[in-house]
C-alpha positions as CSV (number, residue, x, y, z in Angstrom):
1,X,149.4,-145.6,-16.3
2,X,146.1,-147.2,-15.8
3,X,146.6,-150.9,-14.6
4,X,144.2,-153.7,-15.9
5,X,141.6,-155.6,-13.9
6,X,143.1,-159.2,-13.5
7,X,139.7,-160.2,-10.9
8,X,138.6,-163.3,-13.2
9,X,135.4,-163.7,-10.3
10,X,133.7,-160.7,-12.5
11,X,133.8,-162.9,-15.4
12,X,130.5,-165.3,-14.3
13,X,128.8,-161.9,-13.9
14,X,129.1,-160.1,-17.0
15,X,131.6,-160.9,-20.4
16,X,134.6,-159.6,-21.4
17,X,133.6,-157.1,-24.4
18,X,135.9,-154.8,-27.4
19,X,135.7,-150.8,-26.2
20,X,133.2,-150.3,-29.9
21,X,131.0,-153.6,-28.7
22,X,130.7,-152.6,-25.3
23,X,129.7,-148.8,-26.3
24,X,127.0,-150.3,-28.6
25,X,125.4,-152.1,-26.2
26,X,125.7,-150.0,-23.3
27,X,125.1,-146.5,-25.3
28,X,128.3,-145.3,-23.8
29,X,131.0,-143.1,-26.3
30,X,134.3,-144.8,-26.6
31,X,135.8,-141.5,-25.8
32,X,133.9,-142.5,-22.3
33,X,134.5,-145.4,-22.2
34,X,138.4,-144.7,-22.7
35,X,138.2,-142.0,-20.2
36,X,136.9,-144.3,-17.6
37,X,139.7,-146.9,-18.3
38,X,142.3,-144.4,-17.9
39,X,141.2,-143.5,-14.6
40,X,140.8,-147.4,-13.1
41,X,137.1,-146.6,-12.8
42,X,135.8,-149.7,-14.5
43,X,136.7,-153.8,-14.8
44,X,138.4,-153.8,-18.0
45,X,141.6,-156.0,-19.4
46,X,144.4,-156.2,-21.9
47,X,144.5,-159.0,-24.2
48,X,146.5,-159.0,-27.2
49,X,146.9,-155.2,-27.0
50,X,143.2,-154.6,-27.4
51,X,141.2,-153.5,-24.2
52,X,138.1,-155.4,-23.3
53,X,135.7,-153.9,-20.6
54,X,133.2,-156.4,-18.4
55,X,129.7,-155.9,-19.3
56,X,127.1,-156.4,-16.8
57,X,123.9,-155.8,-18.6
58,X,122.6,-152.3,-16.8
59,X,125.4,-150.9,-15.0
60,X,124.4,-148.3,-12.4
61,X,128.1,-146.7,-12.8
62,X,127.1,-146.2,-16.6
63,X,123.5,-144.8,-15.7
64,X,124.4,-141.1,-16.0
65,X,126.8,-141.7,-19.0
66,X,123.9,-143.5,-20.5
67,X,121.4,-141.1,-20.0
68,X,123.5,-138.5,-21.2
69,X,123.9,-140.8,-24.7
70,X,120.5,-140.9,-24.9
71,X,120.1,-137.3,-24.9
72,X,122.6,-137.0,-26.9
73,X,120.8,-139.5,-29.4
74,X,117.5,-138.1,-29.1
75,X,118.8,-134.6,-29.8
76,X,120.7,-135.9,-33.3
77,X,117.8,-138.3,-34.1
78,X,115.6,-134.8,-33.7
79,X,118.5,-133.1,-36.1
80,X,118.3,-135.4,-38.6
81,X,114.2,-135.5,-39.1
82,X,114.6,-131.5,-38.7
83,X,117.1,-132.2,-41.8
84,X,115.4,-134.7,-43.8
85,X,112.2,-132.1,-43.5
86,X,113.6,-129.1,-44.7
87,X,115.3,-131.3,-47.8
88,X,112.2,-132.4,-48.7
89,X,110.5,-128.4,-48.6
90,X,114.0,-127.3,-50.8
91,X,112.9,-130.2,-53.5
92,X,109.8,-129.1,-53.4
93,X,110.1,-125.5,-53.5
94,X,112.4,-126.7,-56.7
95,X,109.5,-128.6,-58.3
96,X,106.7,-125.3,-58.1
97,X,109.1,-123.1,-59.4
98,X,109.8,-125.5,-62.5
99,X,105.9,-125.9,-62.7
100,X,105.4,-121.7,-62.4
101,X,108.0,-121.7,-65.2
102,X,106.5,-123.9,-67.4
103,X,103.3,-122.2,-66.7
104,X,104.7,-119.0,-67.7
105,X,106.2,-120.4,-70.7
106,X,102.5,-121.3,-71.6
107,X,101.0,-118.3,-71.0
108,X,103.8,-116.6,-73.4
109,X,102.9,-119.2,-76.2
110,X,99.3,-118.3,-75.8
111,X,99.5,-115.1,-75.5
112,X,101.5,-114.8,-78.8
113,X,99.4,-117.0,-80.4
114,X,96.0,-115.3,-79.4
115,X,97.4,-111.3,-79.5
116,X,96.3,-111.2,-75.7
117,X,98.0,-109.9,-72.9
118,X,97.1,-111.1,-69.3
C-alpha cells in the first residue's frame, strides 16, 4: 500500500489539489493520476479519506502524460467535428429526398392534370 507524502516544504511550491481538479488542470486522466499514486511516484496526501496531489504548474514528471492527453484530445476533438459533419450531410441528404419527393408528387399532379407524360 502506497504511503502518503507528509513533506509540508512542497506546499509553498505548488497546492494541494482533488485527483478530478488536478487532472483538469494538468490534462492528466484520473486513471493516471491514480496509477501514479499507487506507485509513490508523485507528492500526493490523504485528508479526510480523499486524496489530494501537489500541483506545480508545468510538471516535467507529467510532460509525457500530458502530451499523451493532448493527443488523446486532439484525436476526439477530430472525432467529434468528423461526427458533427457527417450528421449534418445525413439531415441533409434527408431534406433533398423530401424535396425530390415532393417534386415527384408535382410532376404526378401535372401530369394528370395535363394528359402528359415526362
Amino acid at each position: 500500500m502506497s504511503h502518503p507524502v507528509q513533506d509540508t516544504h512542497h506546499e509553498s511550491v505548488g497546492q494541494w489539489l482533488p485527483l478530478i481538479e488536478f487532472s483538469i488542470r494538468s490534462g492528466v486522466s484520473l486513471s493516471t493520476i491514480r496509477r501514479k499514486i499507487k506507485s509513490n511516484s508523485i507528492p500526493f496526501k490523504l485528508e479526510k479519506g480523499k486524496y489530494l496531489v501537489l500541483f506545480e504548474g508545468n510538471s516535467q514528471a507529467w510532460d509525457g502524460a500530458k502530451d499523451f492527453s493532448s493527443h488523446q484530445v486532439s484525436q476526439a476533438s477530430s472525432q467529434l467535428e468528423s461526427q458533427a459533419i457527417i450528421g449534418q450531410q445525413q439531415l441533409r441528404i434527408k431534406q433533398l429526398e423530401q424535396e425530390l419527393e415532393e417534386m415527384s408528387l408535382l410532376v404526378q399532379t401535372l401530369e394528370k392534370k395535363y394528359g402528359v407524360r415526362y
